[in-house]
C-alpha positions as CSV (number, residue, x, y, z in Angstrom):
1,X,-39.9,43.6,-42.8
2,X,-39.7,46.5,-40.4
3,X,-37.6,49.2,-42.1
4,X,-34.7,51.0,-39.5
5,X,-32.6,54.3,-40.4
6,X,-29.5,54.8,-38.5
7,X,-28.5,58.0,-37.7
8,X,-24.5,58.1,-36.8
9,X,-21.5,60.7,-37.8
10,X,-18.8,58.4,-37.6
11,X,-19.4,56.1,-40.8
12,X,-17.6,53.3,-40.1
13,X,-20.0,52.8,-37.2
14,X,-22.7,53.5,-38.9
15,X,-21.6,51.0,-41.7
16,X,-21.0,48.6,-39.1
17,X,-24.4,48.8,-37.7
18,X,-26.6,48.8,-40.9
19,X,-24.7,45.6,-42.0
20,X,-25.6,43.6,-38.4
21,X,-29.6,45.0,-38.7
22,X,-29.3,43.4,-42.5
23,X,-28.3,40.2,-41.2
24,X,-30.7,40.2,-38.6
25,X,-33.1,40.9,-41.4
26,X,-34.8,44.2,-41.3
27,X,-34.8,46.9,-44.3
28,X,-32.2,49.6,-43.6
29,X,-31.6,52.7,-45.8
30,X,-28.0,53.9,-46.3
31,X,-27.2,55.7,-43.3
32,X,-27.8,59.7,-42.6
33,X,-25.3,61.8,-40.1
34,X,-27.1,64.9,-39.3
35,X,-30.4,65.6,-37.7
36,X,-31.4,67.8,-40.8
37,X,-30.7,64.8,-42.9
38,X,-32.4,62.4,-40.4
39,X,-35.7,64.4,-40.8
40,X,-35.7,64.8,-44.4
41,X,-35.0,60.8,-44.8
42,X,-37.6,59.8,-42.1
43,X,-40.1,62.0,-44.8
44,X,-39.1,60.3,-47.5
45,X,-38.4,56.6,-45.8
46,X,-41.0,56.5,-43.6
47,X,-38.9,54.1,-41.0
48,X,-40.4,51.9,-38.6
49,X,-37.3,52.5,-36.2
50,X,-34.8,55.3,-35.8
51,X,-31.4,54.5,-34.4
52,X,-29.6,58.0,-33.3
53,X,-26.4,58.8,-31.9
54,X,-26.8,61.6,-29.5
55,X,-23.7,63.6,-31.0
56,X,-24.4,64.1,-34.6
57,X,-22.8,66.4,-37.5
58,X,-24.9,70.2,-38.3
59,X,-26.2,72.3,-36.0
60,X,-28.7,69.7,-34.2
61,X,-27.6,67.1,-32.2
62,X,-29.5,63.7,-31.8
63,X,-31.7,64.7,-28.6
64,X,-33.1,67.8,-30.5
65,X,-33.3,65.2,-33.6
66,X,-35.1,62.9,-31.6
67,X,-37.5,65.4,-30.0
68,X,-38.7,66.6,-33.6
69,X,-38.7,63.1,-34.8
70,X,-41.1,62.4,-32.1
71,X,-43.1,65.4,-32.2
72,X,-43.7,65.3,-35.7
73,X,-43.8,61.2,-36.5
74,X,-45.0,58.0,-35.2
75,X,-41.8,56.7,-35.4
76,X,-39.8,55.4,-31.9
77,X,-36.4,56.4,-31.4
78,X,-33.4,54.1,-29.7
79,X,-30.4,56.1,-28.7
80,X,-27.1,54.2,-29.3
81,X,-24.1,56.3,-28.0
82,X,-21.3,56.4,-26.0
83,X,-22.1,58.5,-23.7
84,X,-24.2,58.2,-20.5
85,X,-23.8,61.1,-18.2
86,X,-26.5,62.4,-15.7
87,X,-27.4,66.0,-17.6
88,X,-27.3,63.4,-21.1
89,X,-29.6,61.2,-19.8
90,X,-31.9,63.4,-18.2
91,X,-32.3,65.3,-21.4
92,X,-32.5,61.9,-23.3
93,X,-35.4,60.9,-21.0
94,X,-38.1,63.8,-22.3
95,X,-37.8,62.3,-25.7
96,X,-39.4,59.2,-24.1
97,X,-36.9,57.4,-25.9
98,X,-37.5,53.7,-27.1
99,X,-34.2,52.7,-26.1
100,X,-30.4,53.6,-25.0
101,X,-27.2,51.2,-25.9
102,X,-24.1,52.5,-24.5
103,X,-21.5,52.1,-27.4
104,X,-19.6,49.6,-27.8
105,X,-22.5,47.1,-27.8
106,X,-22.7,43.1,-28.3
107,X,-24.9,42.7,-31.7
108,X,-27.3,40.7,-29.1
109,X,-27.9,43.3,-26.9
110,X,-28.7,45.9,-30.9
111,X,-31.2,42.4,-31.1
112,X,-33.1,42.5,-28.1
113,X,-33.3,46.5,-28.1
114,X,-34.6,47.0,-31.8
115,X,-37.1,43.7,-31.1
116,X,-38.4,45.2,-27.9
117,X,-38.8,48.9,-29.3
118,X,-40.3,47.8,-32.0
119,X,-42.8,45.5,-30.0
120,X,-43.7,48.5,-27.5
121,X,-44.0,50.2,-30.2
122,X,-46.7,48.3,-31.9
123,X,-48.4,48.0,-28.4
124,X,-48.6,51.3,-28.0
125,X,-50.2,52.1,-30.9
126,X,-52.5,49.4,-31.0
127,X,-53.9,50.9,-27.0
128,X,-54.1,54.2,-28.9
129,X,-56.4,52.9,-31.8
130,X,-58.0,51.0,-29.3
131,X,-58.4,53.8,-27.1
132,X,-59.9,56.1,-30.6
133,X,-62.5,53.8,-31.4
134,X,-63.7,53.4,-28.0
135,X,-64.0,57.0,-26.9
136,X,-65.5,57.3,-30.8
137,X,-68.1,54.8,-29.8
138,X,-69.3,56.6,-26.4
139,X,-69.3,59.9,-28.0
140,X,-71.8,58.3,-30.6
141,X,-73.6,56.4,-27.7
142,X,-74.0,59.7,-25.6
143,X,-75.2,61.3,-28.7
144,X,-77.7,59.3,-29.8
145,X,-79.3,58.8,-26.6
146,X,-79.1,62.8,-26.0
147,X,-81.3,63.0,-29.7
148,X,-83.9,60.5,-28.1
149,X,-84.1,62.9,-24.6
């Protein structure tokens, strides 16, 4: 059961959304609603998903959050705000997030975007094991046939 931490200052929100991804049946610690908390959870969680709120309590908001997060873990990151100005999204975008929901959101449309960024996900770091072993097996090719030269 994938394992999601959601990341939201306002706590009734945040309450609201960890009750709909329990229904929908994934493992959700209790909510976090800073970025210095997010980053200290994810190290102790280890989540399969992060579900951010761009605007965030402390001194980091959730695009700074979500640039460490991915810098630092494996771990995809879907925005879910309610904002979606131009300068927001273009700073959302070098996260290469996994997502963005514009707040307020149907609980299908929380479905569909957890399920798909957790498929990518998965895709994407099965290309990059993939992609490992295979440029491990040339360099061991080129090697052994540069010992028999």
């Amino acid at each position: 059961m994938p394992k999601i931490l959601v990341v939201e200052d306002e706590w009734i929100v945040a309450d609201q959304i960890c009750v709909t991804l329990r229904k929908m049946g994934y493992s959700v610690p209790p909510p976090v609603s800073s970025g210095d908390e997010a980053i200290k959870k994810i190290e102790e969680e280890i989540p399969d998903l992060v579900i951010m709120d761009v605007l965030l309590q402390g001194s980091i908001d959730g695009v700074e959050t979500a640039r460490q997060i991915t810098s630092r873990f494996d771990i995809p990151v879907l925005y879910l705000t309610a904002y979606s100005d131009q300068n927001l999204l273009e700073r959302v975008k070098i996260t290469k997030p996994a997502g963005y929901l514009v707040k307020p959101f149907e609980e299908s449309e929380l479905k569909c975007n957890v399920e798909i960024a957790l498929h990518n996900h998965k895709q994407d770091k099965q290309l990059r094991d993939d992609y490992g072993r295979l440029e491990s097996n040339l360099k061991n090719t080129i090697d052994a046939i540069a010992e028999k030269i």
